[in-house]
C-alpha positions in Angstrom: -66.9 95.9 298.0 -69.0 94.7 301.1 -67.5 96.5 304.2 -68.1 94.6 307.3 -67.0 97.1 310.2 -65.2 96.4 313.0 -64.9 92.7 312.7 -61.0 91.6 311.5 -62.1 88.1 310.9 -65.0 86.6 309.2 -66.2 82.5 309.5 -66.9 81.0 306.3 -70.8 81.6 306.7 -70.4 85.5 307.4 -68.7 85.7 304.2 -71.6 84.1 302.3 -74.2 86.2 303.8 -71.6 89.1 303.0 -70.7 88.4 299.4 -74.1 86.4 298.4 -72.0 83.0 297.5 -72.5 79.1 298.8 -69.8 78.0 301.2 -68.9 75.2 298.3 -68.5 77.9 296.0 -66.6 79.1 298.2 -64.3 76.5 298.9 -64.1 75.5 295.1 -63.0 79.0 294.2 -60.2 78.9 296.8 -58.6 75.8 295.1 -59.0 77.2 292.0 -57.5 81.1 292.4 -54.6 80.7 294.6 -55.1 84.3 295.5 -57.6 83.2 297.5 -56.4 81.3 300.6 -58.4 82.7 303.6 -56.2 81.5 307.2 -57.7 79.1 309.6 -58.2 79.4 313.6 -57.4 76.8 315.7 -60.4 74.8 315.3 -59.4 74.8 311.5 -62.1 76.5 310.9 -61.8 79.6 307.8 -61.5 82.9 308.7 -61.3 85.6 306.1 -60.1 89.7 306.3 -61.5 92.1 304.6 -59.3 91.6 301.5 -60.2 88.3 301.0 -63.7 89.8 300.8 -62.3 92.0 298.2 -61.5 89.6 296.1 -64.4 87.3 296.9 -66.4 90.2 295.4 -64.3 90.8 292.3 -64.2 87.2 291.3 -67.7 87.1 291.7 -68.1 89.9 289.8 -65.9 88.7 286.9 -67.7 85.5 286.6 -71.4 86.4 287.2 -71.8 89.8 285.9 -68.9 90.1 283.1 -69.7 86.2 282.6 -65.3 85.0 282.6 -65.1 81.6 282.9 -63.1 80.3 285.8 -59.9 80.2 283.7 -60.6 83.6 282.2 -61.2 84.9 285.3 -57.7 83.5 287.1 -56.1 84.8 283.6 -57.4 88.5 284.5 -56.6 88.4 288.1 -53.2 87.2 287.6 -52.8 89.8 284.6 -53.6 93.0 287.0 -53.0 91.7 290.4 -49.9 93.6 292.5 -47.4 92.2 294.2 -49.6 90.9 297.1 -52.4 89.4 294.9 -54.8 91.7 295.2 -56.4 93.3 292.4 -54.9 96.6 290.9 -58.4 97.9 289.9 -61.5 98.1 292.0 -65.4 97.7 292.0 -67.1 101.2 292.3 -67.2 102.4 296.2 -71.0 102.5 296.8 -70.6 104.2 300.3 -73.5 106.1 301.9 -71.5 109.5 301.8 -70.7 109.0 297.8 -74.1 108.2 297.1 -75.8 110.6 299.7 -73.3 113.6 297.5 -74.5 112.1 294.0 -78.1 112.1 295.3 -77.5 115.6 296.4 -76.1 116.7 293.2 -79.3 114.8 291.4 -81.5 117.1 293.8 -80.4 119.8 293.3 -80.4 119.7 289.2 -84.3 118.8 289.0 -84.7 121.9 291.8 -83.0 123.8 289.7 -85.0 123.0 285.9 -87.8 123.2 287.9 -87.1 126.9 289.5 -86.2 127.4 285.5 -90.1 126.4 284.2 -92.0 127.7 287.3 -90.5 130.7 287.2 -89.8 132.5 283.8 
C-alpha cells in the first residue's frame, strides 16, 4: 500500500497520483463498494485517510491485476473484510527497510558462491 507520510487527509487528486486511478474511477468505485466512502471538508470537497488508500489499492489490485469484476470484487471484500470494512488480508509491504534486508540477503548469497568458485 502507498504510504503518504505525515498528511492525515488526502483531496481526491492526491489520491490519484497516489494509487494511479482517474478521479471518475474513483468516484464510480465509491458508489459501487460501500466500504469506500471517503469524508468531505467543508467545501464538500473528498478527503481520504490512509485506509481508504488501503482499500483504493486492494480494489485496484483485485480488479486489474487478479482481473475480479466489479461484483466479484465487492463479493471478496465483503467475504474477508472485519468489522470496520477493511480488508483482513494485505498487499505485500514493499518498504525500503524490507527490501534494503532482502537486497542484503541477495548480496550477500552471490558474495558468498562467488568466495566458493574463486577460492577452492
Amino acid at each position: 500500500m502507498p504510504r503518504t507520510g505525515q498528511k492525515l487527509f488526502h483531496k481526491i487528486g492526491e489520491v490519484c497520483e497516489i494509487c494511479g486511478v482517474e478521479p471518475h474511477v474513483l468516484r464510480y468505485w465509491e458508489s459501487e463498494f460501500p466500504t469506500l466512502s471517503p469524508g468531505k471538508n467543508r467545501a464538500g470537497q473528498r478527503i481520504y485517510r490512509d485506509r481508504d488508500l488501503e482499500l483504493i489499492s486492494t480494489i485496484s489490485h483485485l480488479l486489474y491485476e487478479e482481473g475480479f469484476t466489479i461484483a466479484g470484487a465487492r463479493k471478496k471484500l465483503t467475504d474477508q473484510t472485519g468489522t470496520r470494512g477493511l480488508p483482513l488480508f494485505k498487499q505485500p509491504d514493499l518498504s525500503s527497510r524490507k527490501v534494503y534486508l532482502r537486497i542484503r540477503k541477495e548480496l550477500e548469497s552471490l558474495a558468498d558462491n562467488l568466495r566458493k568458485k574463486v577460492l577452492p
